[in-house]
Every structure is written in structure tokens, then in C-alpha cells.
N, C-alpha and C positions, 0 to 999 in steps of 0.2 A: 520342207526339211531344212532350207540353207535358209530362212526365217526365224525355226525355234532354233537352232544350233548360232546362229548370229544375236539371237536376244538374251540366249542363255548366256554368252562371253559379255554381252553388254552389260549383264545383270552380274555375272561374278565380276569385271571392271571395277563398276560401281562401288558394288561390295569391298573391295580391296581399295579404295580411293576412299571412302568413311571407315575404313576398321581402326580403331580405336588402338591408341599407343599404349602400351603397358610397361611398366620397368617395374624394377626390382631395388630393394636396400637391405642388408644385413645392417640392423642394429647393433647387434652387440658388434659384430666386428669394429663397426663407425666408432661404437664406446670405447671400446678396449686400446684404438688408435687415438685417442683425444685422452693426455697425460692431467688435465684437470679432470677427467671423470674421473679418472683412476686415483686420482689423490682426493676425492669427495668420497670413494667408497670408501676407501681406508677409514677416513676420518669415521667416516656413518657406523662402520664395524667397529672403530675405537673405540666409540660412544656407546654402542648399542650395547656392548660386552662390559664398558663402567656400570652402565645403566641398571644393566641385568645384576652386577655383584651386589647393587645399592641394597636389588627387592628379595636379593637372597638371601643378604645379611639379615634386614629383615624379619624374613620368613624363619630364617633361623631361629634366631630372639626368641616370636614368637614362637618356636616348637620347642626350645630349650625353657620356656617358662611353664610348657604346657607340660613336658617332662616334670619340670620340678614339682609341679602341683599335684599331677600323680602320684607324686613319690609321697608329699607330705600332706593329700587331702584326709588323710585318717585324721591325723591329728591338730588340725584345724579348724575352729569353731565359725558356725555358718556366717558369721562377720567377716571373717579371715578369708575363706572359700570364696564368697559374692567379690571381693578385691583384689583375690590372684583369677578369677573366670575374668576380672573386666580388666586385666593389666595384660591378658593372654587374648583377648578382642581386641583391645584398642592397637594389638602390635601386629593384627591382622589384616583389622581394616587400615591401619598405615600403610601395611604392602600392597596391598589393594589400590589403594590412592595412588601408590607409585607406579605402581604398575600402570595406572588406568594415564599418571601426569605423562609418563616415558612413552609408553605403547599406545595409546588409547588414539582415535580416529584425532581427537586434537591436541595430539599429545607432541611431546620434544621430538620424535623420529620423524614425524612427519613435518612440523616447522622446518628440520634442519632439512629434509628431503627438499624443501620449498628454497630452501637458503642458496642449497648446494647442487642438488644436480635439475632444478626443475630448468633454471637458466643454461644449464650445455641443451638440455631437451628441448630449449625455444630454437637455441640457435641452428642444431642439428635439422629439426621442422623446417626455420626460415630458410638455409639452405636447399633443402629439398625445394622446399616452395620454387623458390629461385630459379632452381636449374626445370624444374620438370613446367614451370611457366616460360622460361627462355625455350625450350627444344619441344616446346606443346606435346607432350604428353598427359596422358587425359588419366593416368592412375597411378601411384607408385605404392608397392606393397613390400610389406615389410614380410623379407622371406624368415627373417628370425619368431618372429610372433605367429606363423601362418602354419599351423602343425601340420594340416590338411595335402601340405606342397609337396609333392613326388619330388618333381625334378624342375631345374626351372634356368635356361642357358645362362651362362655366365657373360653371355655379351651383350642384355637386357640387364646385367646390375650393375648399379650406377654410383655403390658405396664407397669406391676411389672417389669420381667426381666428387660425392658430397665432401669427402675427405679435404678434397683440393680446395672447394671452395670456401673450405673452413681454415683455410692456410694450414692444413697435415697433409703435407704430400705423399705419396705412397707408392 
């Protein structure tokens, strides 16, 4: 008995001697603390709200020319009508275009995302790298992206530290 009861504590020992380090980081916190993300979002939002008037104007155009054409496709002869349909495309597929230069997978939103916040996101990363490779911690999770997380102590997050080491004290 004082055999299985002595191996069993050697084996939770063990266990507790390899259990694996976990921490924690609130992103958006880390963000919200670091005044160059906060002046890249603005910007992004400036931009993205120009952007959007550019493909509205647009849009408009073409719906105020497609208005007009209803109004005078009676009296129109099929020469006339073939040149207001393709003046009422061509101002569609321009908003399209713009849409697709502004919005699109390689489009300005995302260049500027690359410009403006992709580099606080390196540095944020290298920090973490930093610390969780200085104090061997073998995983850090981001409590803001992890829906899944009930509950998770406050004295396993580490989003001061990253703060600090990012010279934002807190």
C-alpha cells in the first residue's frame, strides 16, 4: 500500500515538475494602450469613410442616369437608348472597379493595413516572443480572440508586461 501511495505522489511530482506554462494577453487592451494604433485606426476609418463617398458618388451617377433613361426611353430612338444603357454600365462597372481598387483582397484598405498597423502587430508579437521566451512559458493565448474562455485569472496575463516592454507603462 505505502508503495502504490509513494508512486502515485511520485508520479503527480513528476507531473507538476513538466506541466507546461500557460499565460494570457488581452489584445485589444495591449491596442487600445499603444497611441500609434489608435492614430492608424483613425486614419484607416478616415480613409475607408473617403473611400466609401468616392463608390457612392458613383453609384449615384450611375442610378441618376438610369433614372433619367427611364424617364426619356419613350422617346429615344434605338441609337439613343444603346448610348444611354452603355453610359449607365460604364458608370457601374467604374464603381465596381472602385470598389474592387478600395476594398478588394489587394486593394488600398489592405496596403494601408500593411503600411499602418501590420508593424505595431510585429512589434506587439516580438514582445510577447521576448518575454514568454525570457520566463519559458511554453504558450501565450490571446484572451481577446479565444471566445471559448470562461474565465481565466488575472495573475497568468501578461498584457502589462507586454505593455512595459513596449516602453507603455501601465
Amino acid at each position: 500500500m505505502k508503495k502504490i501511495i509513494l508512486s502515485l505522489m511520485l508520479l503527480i511530482s513528476t507531473m507538476a515538475i513538466n506541466a507546461q506554462k500557460f499565460v494570457l494577453i488581452d489584445m485589444e487592451y495591449i491596442m487600445k494602450n499603444i497611441p500609434a494604433y489608435e492614430q492608424a485606426t483613425k486614419q484607416m476609418d478616415s480613409l475607408t469613410k473617403q473611400w466609401q463617398k468616392t463608390i457612392e458618388a458613383k453609384s449615384n451617377e450611375a442610378k441618376s442616369l438610369y433614372e433619367d433613361y427611364q424617364k426619356s426611353a419613350s422617346r429615344l430612338n434605338d441609337q439613343q437608348r444603346a448610348a444611354k444603357e452603355k453610359a449607365i454600365m460604364d458608370k457601374e462597372k467604374e464603381a465596381a472597379e472602385l470598389r474592387q481598387k478600395y476594398f478588394g483582397p489587394e486593394g488600398e484598405v489592405m496596403k494601408k493595413k500593411e503600411e499602418l498597423i501590420t508593424p505595431i502587430e510585429n512589434s506587439i508579437y516580438d514582445a510577447v516572443k521576448a518575454i514568454a521566451t525570457q520566463k519559458g512559458y511554453d504558450a501565450v493565448i490571446d484572451r481577446a480572440s479565444n471566445q471559448s474562455m470562461i474565465f481565466a485569472s488575472p495573475r497568468i496575463d501578461i498584457s502589462n508586461e507586454v505593455l512595459s516592454k513596449l516602453g507603455y507603462s501601465k
